[in-house]
N, C-alpha and C positions, 0 to 999 in steps of 0.2 A: 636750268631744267635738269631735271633727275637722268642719269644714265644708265645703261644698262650695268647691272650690278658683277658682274665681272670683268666690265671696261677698267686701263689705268690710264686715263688719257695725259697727254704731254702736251707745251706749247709747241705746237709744229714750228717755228722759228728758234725759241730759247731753249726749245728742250727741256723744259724747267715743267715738271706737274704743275698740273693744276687740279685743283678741286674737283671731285665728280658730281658735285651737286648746288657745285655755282663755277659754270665755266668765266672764264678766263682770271679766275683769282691763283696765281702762283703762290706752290705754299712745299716747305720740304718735309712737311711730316704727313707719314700715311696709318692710317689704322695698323692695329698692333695684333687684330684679327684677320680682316683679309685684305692688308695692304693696300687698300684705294688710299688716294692724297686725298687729304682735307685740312680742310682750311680753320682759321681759332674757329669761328662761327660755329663750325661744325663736330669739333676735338669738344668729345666728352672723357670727364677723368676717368680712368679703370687704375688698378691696383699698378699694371707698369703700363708708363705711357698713355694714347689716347685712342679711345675706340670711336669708328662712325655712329650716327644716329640708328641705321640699320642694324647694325650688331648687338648694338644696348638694348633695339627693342625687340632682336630674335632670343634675348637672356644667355650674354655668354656666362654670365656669374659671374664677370670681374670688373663692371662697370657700374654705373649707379640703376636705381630702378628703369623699367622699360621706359617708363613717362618722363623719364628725366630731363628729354632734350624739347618737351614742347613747350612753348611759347604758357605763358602766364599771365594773370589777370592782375591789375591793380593791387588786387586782395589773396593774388594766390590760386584763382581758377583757372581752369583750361580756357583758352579762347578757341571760340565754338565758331565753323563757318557761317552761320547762322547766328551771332549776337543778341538779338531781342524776340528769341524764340518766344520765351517763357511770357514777356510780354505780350505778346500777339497772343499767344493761348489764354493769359490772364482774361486779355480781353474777351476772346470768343468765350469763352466759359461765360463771362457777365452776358454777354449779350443771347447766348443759349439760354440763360435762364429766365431773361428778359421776357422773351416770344414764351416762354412756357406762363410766366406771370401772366402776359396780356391772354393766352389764350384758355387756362384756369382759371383765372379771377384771382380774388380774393382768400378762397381759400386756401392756394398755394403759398400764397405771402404770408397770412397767418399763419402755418406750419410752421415756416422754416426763418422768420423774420425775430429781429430779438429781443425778447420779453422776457421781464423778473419771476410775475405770476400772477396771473390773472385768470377770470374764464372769458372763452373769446364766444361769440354769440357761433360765429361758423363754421367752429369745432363742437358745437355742444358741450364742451366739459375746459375743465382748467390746465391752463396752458402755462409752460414757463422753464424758464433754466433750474429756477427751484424745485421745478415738479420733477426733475430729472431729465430734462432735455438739455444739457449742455456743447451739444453741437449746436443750438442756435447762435453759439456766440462764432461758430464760423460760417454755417449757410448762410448767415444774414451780410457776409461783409460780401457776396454775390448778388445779391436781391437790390433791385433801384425801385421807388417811387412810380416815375412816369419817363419820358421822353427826354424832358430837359436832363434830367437828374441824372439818366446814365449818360447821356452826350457830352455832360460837361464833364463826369466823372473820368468817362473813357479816352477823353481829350487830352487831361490831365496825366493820365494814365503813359498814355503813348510821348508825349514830351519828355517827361520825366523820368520815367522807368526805362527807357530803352539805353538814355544814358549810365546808369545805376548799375543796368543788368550786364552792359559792354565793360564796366570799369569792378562789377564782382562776380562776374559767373553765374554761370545759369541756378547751381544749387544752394551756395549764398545767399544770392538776390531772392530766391524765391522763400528761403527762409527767411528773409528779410519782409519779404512781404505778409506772411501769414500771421508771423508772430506780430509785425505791426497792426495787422488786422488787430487779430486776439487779446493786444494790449488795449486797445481801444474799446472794445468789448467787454472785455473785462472794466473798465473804468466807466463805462454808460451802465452796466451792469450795476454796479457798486451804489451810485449816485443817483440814479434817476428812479422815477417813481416806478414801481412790480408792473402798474398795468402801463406803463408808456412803453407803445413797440418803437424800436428803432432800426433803420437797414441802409445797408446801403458801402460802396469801396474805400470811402473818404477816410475812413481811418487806418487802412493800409496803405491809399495812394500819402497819405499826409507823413506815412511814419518811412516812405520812399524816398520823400522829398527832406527830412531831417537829415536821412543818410545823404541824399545829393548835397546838403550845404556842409556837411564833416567834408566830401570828399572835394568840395571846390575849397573848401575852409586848408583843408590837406593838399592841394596842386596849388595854393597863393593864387587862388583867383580874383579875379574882382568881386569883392561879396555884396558889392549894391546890388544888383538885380536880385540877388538869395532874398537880402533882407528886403527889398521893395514887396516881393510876393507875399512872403510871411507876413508883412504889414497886412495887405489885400488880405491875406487868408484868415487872419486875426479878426479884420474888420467882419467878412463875412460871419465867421465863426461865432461872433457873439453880438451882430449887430441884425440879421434875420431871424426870423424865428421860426422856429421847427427845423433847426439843425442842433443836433448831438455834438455841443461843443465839448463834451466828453469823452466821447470816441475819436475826435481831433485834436484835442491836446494827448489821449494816451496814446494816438497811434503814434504820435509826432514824437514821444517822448521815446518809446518803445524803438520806434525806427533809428533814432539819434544815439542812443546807446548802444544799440546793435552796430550800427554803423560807424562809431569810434573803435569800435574792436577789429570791424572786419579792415578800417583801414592802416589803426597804428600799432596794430597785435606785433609782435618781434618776429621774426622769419623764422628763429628758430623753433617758439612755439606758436607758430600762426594758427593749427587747427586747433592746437588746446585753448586757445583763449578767443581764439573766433565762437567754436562752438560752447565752450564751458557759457558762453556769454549767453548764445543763444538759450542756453538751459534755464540759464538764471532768470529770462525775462520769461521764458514758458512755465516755470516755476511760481513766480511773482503772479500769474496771472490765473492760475490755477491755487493758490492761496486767496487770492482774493474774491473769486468766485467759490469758493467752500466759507468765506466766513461771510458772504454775502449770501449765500443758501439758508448757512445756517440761522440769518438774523431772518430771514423771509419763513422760513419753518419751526 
């Protein structure tokens, strides 16, 4: 437990300091700012010696950045007192838009559901990513069908991602998700007929779960279960119909890619090739969608 910050506490028997911010660890070096003992746990480098966690992050200017001494993610993120924020939000956002579907109808879904180019009879007029709506390739990875469709979706969601989100950070993960959405989108986009709409999480929850099997593939886990699912989800994928095996092979692929970067980037360039990576798949997916416009116009 943290002490008051101009205590030097001692072992009342050894005499020996101890740490001010894990008692009864005995230690002979103290900050080189305001002399409290601390323990290695707690010795951040500065230019001489070692300064406490408090010091670094009041900026004496001779230690590493303020955030240098907090705790890190799998991938390099802050760990968050809250881990599967972004997941829990993931989900209320679907299920917000859920109750807005059921209580608009149809024509909400039409708006914002993902379509090449068509005219839709409840809009009056033609609808489509080609007509210049290119956000439907992301309100649609919000929008579900009916009842089963988000429950299974949002089920998935929470098994999955909350792992994902605890082993990369809240702002990784969640660019991990979008862009698996969008890759997914982009590739039902590409392939499927102008007037078939398609909607729905399964191509971000899918490109979630490629990053989960990099990062069990990456801690030597046991990869039956990864692949037993991927079987299942394969089966589903092209064995029902009226699923967008499209948007789950691109999300799955989009996710897997992102998520070799975000786990085996080098520490020393961890942002540049985490993000450069991100770019390259928001890149790819906005190339494909302009030459998919332009074959549709």
């Amino acid at each position: 437990m943290d002490q008051a910050s101009g205590s030097r506490p001692d072992d009342a028997q050894s005499g020996v300091p101890v740490c001010y911010r894990h008692a009864g660890r005995e230690t002979g070096v103290r900050c080189t700012r305001c002399e409290r003992p601390i323990c290695p746990e707690c010795m951040v480098s500065a230019s001489v010696g070692f300064q406490c966690p408090e010091c670094v992050r009041n900026g004496s200017g001779t230690g590493h950045a303020p955030d240098a001494n907090r705790p890190r993610t799998l991938a390099g993120g802050t760990v968050e007192a809250d881990p599967h924020l972004v997941t829990k939000v993931l989900m209320g956002l679907c299920v917000a838009v859920f109750v807005v579907q059921m209580a608009v109808g149809d024509r909400f879904t039409d708006r914002f559901s993902l379509l090449g180019l068509a005219y839709v009879p409840e809009l009056g007029s033609v609808q489509g990513v080609a007509d210049g709506q290119p956000y439907r390739l992301l309100t649609s990875m919000f929008l579900h069908l009916d009842y089963f469709h988000i429950l299974s979706n949002m089920l998935s969601l929470w098994f999955i991602g909350r792992y994902v989100e605890e082993a990369l950070g809240r702002t990784r993960y969640l660019a991990l998700y979008l862009l698996s959405g969008l890759a997914g989108g982009a590739l039902a986009y590409l392939l499927n007929e102008p007037n078939a709409p398609s909607l729905g999480a399964s191509g971000a929850i899918l490109g979630v779960f490629g990053a989960l099997a990099v990062l069990m593939r990456q801690q030597r886990y046991d990869m039956r279960p990864i692949v037993a699912m991927l079987v299942i989800t394969l089966i589903i994928t092209f064995g029902w119909s009226n699923i967008s095996w499209e948007a789950h092979v691109g999300g799955f692929v989009g996710g897997a890619v992102i998520g070799l970067a975000m786990v085996y980037a080098p520490r020393s360039r961890r942002a540049l090739v985490q993000y450069g990576t991100c770019g390259l798949v928001l890149a790819a997916v906005v190339v494909v969608t302009l030459l998919r416009t332009a074959q549709l116009t």
